[in-house]
C-alpha positions in Angstrom: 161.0 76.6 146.2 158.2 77.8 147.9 157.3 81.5 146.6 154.8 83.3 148.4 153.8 85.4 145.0 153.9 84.0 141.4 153.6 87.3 139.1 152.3 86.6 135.4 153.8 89.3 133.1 151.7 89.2 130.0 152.0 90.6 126.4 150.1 94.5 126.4 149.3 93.5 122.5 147.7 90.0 124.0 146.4 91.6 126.7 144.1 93.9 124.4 142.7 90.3 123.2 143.0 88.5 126.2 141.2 88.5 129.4 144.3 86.3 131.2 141.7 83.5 132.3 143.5 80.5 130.9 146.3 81.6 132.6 144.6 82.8 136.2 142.7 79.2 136.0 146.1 77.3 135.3 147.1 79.1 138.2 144.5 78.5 140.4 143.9 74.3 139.5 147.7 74.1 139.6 148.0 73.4 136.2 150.5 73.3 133.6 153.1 75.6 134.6 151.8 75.8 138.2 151.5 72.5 139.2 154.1 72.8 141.8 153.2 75.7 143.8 151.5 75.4 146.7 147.9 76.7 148.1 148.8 79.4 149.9 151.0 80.4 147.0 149.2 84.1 146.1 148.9 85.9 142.1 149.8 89.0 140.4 149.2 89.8 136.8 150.0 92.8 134.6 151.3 93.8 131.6 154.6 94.6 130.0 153.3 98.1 129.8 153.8 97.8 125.7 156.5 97.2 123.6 159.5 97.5 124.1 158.7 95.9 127.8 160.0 99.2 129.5 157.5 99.7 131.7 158.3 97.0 133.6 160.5 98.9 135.8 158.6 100.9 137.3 156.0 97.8 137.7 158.6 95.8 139.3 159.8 98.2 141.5 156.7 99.2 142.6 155.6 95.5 143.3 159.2 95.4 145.6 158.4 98.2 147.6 154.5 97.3 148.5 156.1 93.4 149.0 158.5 95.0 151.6 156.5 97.5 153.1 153.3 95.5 152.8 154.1 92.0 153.9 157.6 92.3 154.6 159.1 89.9 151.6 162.0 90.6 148.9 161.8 89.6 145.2 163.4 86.7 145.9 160.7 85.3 147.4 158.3 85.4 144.4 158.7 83.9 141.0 158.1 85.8 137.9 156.5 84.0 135.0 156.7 85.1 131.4 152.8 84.3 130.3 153.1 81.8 127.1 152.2 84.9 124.9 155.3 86.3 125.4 157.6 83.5 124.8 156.0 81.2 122.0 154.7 82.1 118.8 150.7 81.6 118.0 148.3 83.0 115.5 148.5 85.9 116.3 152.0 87.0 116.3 155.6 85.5 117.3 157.2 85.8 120.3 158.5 89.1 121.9 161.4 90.6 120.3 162.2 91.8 123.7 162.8 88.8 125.6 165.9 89.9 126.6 165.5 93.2 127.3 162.6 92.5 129.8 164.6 89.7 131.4 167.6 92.2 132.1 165.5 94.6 133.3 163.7 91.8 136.0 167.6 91.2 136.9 168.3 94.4 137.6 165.4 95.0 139.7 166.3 91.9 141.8 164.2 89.6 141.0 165.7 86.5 140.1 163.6 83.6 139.6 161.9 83.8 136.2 160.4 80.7 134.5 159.1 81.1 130.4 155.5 80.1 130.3 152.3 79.7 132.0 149.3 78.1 129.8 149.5 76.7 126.2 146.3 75.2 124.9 145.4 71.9 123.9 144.9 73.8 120.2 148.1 75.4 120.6 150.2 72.5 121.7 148.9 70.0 119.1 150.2 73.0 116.2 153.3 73.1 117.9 153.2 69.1 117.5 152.4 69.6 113.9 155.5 72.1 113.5 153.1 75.2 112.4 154.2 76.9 115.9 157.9 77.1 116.5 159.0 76.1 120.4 162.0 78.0 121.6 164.6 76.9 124.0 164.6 78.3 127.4 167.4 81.0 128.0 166.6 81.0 131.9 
C-alpha cells in the first residue's frame, strides 16, 4: 500500500514530555516503522486528546472531512500509526489502557489501516532485550 498520509497519534501524557522528533525523523529518513512508505508519502501528528483517547473523534473526523474536501481522498487512503508511546511500556509509564477503545473508535470513523508503533530507541529496545520493558503482541 501506498498511503498518501501516515497520521502519528501520540500519548497527550507523552506529548507533555515529548516534542515527537524521534518519531517525525523516523518518518522522514524512512526509518523503523516507515521504512516502506514512499517520498511523496505526506505526515500528520496529534494527540489522543487525553485519556481515555476520546477525543479522537472529533480529530478523526475532522482529518476525513479536510482529506475529502481538501484533496479529495477517504481514510482509506492513509494509514494511522499508534506512536510507540502508546503501545509499549517505557520509563515512564505502561502502555495505554485504552488501546482498544481508541482502536474502535478509528474503526468506526472509517479508517482502517492502523499499524502499533512508530520509533523505539536503541536505549529502549536493548531494555526490552533485557526483559525490563514488556513487548506486546499486535491485536491489528
Amino acid at each position: 500500500m501506498n498511503p498518501k498520509y501516515v497520521i502519528i497519534i501520540q500519548c497527550e501524557f507523552a506529548k507533555q514530555r515529548c516534542s515527537g522528533f524521534a518519531c517525525t525523523n523516523a518518518f522522514y529518513n524512512k526509518e523503523e516503522m516507515f521504512q516502506d512508505y514512499n517520498a511523496t508519502t505526506r505526515y500528520i501528528a496529534f494527540s489522543c486528546g487525553n485519556c481515555s483517547g476520546r477525543g479522537i473523534s472529533t480529530k478523526l473526523a475532522h482529518l476525513a472531512r479536510k482529506l475529502k474536501a481538501k484533496n479529495g481522498l477517504s481514510p482509506d487512503q492513509t494509514v494511522i500509526h499508534l506512536a510507540s508511546c502508546m503501545v509499549t511500556d517505557n520509563h515512564h509509564y505502561d502502555r495505554c489502557p485504552h488501546l482498544d477503545y481508541i482502536k474502535a473508535i478509528i474503526a468506526k470513523k472509517g479508517f482502517p489501516n492502523v499499524v502499533e508503533g512508530s520509533y523505539i530507541s536503541p536505549k529502549a529496545k536493548k531494555k526490552r532485550e533485557e526483559g525490563i520493558y514488556k513487548n506486546y503482541e499486535s491485536r491489528m
